[in-house]
KOLLO-878237 format. One record per atom (N, C-alpha, C): x, y, z. Coordinates in steps of 0.001 Angstrom, whole numbers, plus 500000, padded with zeros to 6 digits. Example, Ala and Ser with C-alpha at 12.3 -4.5 7.8 and 13.67 -1.06 7.14 Angstrom:
REM residues 2
NODE/c1/c2/c3
NODE/513190/494310/507800
NODE/512300/495500/507800
NODE/513200/496700/507800
NODE/512850/497750/507080
NODE/513670/498940/507140
NODE/512900/500030/507870
REM end
This chain:
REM residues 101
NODE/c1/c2/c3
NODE/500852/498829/500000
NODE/500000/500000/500000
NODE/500897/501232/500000
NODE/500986/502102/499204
NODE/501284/503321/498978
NODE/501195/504474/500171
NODE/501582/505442/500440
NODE/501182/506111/500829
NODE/500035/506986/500428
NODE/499891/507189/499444
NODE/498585/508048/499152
NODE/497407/507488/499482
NODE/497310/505677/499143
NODE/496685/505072/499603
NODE/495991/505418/500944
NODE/497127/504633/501764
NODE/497195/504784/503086
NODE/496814/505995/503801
NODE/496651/507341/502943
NODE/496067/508561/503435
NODE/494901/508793/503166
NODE/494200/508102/501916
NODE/492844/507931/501385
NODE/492382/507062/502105
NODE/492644/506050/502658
NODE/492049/505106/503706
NODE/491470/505658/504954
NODE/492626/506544/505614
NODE/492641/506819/506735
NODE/491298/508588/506711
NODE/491429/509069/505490
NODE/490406/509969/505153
NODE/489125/509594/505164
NODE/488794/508283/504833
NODE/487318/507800/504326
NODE/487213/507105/505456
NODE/487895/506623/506730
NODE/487738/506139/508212
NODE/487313/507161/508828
NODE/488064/508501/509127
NODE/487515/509963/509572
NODE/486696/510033/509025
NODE/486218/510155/508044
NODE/485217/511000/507779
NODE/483975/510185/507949
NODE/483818/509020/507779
NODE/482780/507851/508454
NODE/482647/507821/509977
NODE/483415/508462/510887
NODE/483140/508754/512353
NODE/483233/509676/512714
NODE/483839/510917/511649
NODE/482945/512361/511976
NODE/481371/512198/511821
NODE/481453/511956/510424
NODE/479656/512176/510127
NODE/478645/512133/511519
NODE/478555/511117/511980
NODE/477935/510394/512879
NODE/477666/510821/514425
NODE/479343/511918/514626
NODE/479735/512674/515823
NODE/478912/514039/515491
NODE/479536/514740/514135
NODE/478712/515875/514048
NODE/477220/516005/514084
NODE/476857/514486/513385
NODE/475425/515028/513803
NODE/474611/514832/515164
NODE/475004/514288/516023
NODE/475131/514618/517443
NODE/475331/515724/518106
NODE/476294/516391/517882
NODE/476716/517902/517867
NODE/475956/518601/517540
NODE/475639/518556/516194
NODE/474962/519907/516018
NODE/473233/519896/515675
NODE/472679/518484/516228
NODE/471454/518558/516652
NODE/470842/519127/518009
NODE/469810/519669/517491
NODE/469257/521135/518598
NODE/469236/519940/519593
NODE/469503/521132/520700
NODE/469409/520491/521961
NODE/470120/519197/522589
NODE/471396/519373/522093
NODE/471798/517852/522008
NODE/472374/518289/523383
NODE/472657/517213/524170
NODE/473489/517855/525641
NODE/474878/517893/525188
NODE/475454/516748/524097
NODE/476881/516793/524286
NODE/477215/518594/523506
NODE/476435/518818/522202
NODE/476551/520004/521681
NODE/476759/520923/522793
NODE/475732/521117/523499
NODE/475825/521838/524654
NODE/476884/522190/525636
NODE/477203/520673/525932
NODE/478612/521125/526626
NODE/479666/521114/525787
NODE/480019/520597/524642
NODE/480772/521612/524014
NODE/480615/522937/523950
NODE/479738/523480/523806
NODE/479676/524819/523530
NODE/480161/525498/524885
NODE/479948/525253/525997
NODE/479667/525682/527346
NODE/481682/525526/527637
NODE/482027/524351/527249
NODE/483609/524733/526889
NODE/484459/525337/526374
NODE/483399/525755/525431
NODE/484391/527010/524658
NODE/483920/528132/524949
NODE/482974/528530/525581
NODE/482404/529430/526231
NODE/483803/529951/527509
NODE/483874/529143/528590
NODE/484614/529207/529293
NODE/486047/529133/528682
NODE/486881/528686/527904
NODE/488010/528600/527650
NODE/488015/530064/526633
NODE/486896/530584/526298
NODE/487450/531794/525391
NODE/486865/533327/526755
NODE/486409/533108/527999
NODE/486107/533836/528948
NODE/487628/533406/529218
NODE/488161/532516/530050
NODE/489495/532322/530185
NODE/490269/533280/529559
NODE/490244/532750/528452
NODE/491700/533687/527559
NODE/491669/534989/527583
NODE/490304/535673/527281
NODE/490533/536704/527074
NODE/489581/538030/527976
NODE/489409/537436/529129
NODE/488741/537862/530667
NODE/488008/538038/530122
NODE/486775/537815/529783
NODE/485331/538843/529536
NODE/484584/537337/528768
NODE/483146/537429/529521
NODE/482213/536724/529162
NODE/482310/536215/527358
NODE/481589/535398/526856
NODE/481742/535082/525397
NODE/479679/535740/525044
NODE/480127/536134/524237
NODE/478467/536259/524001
NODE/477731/534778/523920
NODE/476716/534818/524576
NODE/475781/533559/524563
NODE/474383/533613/523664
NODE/474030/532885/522783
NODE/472187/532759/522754
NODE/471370/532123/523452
NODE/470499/533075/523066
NODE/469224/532510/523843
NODE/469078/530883/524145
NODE/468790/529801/525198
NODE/468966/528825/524944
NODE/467658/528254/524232
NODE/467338/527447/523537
NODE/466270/527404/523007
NODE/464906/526888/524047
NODE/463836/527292/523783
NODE/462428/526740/525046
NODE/462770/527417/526416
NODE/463846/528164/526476
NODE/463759/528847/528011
NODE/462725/530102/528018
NODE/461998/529585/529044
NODE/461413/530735/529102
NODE/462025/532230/529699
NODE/463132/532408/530396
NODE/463823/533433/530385
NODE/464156/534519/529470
NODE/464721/533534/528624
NODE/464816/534346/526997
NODE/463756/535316/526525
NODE/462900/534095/527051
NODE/461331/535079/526138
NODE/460841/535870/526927
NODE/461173/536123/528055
NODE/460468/537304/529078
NODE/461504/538350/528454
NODE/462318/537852/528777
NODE/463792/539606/528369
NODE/463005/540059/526574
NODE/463010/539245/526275
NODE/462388/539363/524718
NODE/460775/540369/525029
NODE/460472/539518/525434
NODE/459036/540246/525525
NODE/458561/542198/526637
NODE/460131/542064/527661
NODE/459752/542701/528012
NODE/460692/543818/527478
NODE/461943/543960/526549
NODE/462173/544623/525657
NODE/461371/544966/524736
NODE/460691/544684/524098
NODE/459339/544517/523144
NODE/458430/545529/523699
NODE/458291/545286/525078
NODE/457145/546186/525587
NODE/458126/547760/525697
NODE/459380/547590/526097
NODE/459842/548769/526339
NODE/460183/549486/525078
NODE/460242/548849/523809
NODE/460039/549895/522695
NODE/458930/550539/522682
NODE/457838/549443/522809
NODE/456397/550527/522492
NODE/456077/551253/523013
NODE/456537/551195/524088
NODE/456167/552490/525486
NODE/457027/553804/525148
NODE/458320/553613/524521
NODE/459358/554426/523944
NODE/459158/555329/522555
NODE/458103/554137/521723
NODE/457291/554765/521121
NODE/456259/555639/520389
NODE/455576/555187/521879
NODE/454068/555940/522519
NODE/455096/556907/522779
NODE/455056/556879/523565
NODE/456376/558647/524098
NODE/456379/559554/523114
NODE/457388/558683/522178
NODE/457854/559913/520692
NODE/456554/560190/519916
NODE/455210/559541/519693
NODE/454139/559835/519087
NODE/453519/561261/519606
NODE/453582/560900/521344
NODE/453036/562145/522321
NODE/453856/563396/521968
NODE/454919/562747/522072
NODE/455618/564395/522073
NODE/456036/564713/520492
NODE/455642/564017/519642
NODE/454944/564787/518527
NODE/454360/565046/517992
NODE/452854/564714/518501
NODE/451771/565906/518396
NODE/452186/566987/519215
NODE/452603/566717/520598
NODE/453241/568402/521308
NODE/453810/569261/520389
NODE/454562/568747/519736
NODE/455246/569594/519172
NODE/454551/570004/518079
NODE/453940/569298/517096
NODE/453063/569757/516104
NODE/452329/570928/516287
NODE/451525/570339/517845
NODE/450315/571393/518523
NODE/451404/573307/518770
NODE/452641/573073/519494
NODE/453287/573977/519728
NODE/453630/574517/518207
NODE/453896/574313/517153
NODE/454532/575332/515893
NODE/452919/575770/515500
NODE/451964/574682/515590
NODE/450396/575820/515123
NODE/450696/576870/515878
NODE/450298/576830/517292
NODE/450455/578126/518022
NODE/451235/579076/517762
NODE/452408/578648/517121
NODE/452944/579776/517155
NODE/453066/580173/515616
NODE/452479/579928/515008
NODE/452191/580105/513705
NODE/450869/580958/513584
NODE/450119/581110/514663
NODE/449115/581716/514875
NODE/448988/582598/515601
NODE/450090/582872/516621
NODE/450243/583728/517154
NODE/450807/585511/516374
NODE/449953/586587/516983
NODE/449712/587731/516577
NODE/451224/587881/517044
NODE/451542/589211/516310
NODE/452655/590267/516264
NODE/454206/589539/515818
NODE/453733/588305/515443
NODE/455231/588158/515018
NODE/455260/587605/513167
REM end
């Protein structure tokens, strides 16, 4: 057996027990995915002091409150800027109507 052989062998062995690993991995919710991820989470907080950005985990309801109650705090932020521009609308009539100037 050749070497090239012997490297095409050993390619089509990997890659017949990746397949099988990755899709373990990177099926939702898998736990091992998970703690992989949760390892590199920590080993890149490690290296470089500061948290790693995280997502949402999926079905937590945590997620969806921060979600929902951001959500509410635009519209309220909203409502605000709507109010205070009719104020302001209402304020340039007035003074668009106002005598002596």
């Amino acid at each position: 057996m050749s070497a090239f052989e012997a490297f095409l062998a050993f390619m089509v062995v990997m890659g017949v027990i990746s397949i099988p690993f990755a899709a373990v991995i990177t099926r939702s919710r898998s736990p091992i995915g998970q703690a992989i991820a949760e390892r590199i989470r920590r080993r890149t907080e490690a290296k470089y002091g500061r948290p790693a950005p995280t997502a949402l985990p999926e079905g937590s309801g945590a997620g969806t409150r921060d979600i929902e109650e951001r959500l509410r705090l635009v519209e309220d932020q909203q409502s605000e800027l709507c109010e205070i521009s009719r104020k302001i609308d209402f304020l340039e009539r007035l003074i668009e109507r106002s005598p002596g100037e």
